[in-house]
MARGUVO-749958 format. One record per atom (N, C-alpha, C): atom name; x, y, z; residue number from 1. Coordinates in nm, 2 decimals. Layout:
+----+--------+--------+--------+-----+
:  a :   east :  north :     up :   k :
+----+--------+--------+--------+-----+
: CA :      X :      Y :      Z : NUM :
...
+----+--------+--------+--------+-----+
REM end
This chain:
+----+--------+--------+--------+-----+
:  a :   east :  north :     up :   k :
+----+--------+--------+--------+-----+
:  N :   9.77 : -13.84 :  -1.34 :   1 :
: CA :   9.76 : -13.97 :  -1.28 :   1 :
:  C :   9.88 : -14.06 :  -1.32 :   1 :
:  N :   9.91 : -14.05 :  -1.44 :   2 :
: CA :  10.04 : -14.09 :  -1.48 :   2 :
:  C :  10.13 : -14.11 :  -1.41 :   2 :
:  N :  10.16 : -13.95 :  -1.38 :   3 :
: CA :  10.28 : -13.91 :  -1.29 :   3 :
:  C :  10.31 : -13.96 :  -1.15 :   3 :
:  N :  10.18 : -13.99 :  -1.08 :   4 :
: CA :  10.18 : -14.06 :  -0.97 :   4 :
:  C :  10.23 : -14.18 :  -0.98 :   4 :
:  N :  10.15 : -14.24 :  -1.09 :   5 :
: CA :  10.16 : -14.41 :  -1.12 :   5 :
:  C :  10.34 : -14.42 :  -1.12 :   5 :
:  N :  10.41 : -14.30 :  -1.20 :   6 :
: CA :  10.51 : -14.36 :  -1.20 :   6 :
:  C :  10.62 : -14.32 :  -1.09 :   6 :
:  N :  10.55 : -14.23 :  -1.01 :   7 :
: CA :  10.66 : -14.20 :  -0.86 :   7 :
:  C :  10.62 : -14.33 :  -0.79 :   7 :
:  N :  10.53 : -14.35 :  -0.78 :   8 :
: CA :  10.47 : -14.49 :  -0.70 :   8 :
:  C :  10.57 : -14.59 :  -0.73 :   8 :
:  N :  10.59 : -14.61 :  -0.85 :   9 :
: CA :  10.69 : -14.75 :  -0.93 :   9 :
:  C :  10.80 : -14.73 :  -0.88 :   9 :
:  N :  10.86 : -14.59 :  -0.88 :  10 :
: CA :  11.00 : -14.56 :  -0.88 :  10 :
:  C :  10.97 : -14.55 :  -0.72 :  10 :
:  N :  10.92 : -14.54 :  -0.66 :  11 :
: CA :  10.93 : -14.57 :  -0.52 :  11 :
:  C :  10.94 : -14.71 :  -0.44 :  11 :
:  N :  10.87 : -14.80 :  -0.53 :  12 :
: CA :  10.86 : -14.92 :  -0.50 :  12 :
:  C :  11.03 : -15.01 :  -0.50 :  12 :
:  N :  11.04 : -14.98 :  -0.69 :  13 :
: CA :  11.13 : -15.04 :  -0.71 :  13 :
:  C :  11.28 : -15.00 :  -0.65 :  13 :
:  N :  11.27 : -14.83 :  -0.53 :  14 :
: CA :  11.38 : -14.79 :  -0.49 :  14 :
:  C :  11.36 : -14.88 :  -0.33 :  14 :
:  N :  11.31 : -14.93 :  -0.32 :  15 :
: CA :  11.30 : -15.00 :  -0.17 :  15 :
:  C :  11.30 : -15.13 :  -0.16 :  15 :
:  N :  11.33 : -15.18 :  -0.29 :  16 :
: CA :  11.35 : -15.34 :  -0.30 :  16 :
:  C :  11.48 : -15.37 :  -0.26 :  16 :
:  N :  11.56 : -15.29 :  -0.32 :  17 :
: CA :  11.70 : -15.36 :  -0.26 :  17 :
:  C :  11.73 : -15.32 :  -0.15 :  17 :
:  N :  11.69 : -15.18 :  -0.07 :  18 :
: CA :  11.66 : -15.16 :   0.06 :  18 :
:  C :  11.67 : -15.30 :   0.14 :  18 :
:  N :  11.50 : -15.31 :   0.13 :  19 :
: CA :  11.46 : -15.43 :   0.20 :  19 :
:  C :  11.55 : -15.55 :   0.22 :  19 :
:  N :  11.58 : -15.63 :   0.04 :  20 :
: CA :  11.65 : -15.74 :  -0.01 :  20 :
:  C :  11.84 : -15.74 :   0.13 :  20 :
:  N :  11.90 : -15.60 :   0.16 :  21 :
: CA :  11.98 : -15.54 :   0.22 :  21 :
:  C :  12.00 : -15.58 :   0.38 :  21 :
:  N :  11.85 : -15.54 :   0.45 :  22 :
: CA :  11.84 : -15.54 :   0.55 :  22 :
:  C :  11.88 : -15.72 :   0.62 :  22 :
:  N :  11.81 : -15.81 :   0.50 :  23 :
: CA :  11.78 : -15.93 :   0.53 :  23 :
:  C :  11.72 : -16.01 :   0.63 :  23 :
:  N :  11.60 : -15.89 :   0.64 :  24 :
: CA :  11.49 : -15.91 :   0.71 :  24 :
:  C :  11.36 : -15.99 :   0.62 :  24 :
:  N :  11.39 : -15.95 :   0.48 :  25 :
: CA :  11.29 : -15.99 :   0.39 :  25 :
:  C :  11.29 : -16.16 :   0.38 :  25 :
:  N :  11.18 : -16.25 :   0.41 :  26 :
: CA :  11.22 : -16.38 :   0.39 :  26 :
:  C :  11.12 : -16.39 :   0.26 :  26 :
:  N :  11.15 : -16.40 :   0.12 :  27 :
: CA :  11.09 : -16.45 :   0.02 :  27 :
:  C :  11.02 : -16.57 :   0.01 :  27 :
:  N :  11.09 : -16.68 :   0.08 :  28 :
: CA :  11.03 : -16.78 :   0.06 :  28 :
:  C :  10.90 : -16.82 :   0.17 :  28 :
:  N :  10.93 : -16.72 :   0.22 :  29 :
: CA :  10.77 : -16.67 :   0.30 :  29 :
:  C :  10.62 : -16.61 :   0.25 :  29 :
:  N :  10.69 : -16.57 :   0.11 :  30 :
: CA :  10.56 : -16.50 :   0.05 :  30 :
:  C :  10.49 : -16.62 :  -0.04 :  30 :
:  N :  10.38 : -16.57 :   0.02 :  31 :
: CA :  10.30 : -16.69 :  -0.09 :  31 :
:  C :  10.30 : -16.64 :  -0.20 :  31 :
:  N :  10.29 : -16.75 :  -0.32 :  32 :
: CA :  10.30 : -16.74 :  -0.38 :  32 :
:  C :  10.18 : -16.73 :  -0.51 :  32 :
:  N :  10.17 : -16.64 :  -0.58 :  33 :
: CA :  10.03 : -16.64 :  -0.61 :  33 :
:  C :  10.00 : -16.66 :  -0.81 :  33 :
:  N :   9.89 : -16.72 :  -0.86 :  34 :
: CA :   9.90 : -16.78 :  -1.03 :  34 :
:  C :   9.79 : -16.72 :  -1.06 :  34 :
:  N :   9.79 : -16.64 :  -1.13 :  35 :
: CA :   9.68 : -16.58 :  -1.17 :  35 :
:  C :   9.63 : -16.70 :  -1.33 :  35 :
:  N :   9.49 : -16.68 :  -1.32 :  36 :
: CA :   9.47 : -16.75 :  -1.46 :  36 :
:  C :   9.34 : -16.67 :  -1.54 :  36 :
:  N :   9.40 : -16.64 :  -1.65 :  37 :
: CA :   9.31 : -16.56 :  -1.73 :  37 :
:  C :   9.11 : -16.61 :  -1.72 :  37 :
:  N :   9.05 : -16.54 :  -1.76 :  38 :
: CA :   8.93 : -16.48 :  -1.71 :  38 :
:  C :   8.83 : -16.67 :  -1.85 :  38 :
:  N :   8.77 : -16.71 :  -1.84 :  39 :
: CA :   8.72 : -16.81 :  -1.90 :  39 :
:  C :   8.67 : -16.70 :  -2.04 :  39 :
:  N :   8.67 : -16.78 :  -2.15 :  40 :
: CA :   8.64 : -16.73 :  -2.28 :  40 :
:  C :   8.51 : -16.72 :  -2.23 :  40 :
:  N :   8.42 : -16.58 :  -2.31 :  41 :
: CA :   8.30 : -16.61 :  -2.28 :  41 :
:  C :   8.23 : -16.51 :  -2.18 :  41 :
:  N :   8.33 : -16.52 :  -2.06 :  42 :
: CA :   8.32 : -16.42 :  -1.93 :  42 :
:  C :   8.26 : -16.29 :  -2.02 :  42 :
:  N :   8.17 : -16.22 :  -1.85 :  43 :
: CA :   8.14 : -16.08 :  -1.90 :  43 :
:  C :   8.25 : -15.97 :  -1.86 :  43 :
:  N :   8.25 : -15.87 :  -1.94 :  44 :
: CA :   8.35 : -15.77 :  -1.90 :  44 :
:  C :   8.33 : -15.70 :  -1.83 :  44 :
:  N :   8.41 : -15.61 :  -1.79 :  45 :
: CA :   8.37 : -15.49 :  -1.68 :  45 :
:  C :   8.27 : -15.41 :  -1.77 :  45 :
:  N :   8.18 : -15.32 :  -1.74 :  46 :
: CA :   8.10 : -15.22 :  -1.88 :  46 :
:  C :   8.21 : -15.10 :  -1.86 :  46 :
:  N :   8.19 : -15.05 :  -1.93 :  47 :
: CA :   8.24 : -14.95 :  -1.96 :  47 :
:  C :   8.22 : -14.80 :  -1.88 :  47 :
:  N :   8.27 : -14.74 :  -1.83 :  48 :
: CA :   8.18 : -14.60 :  -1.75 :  48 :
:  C :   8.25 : -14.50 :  -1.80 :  48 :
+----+--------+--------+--------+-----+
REM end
């Protein structure tokens, strides 16, 4: 599963400058998104 995870990555990160290239990519189009950690307290996922 590893191995996937990291052809995945290395696939990703070989198509960013692709894209960035073409300058078809408009960034400031992507929303933008804030993640905020989970409230102290919260339940976890259980375990399986």
């Amino acid at each position: 599963m590893r191995a996937l995870a990291d052809q995945a990555d290395d696939t990703v990160l070989d198509h960013i400058p692709v894209m960035e290239q073409t300058g078809l990519a408009d960034f400031d189009q992507v929303p933008q998104v804030v993640l905020t950690p989970p409230a102290s307290g919260s339940a976890s996922p259980a375990a399986g």
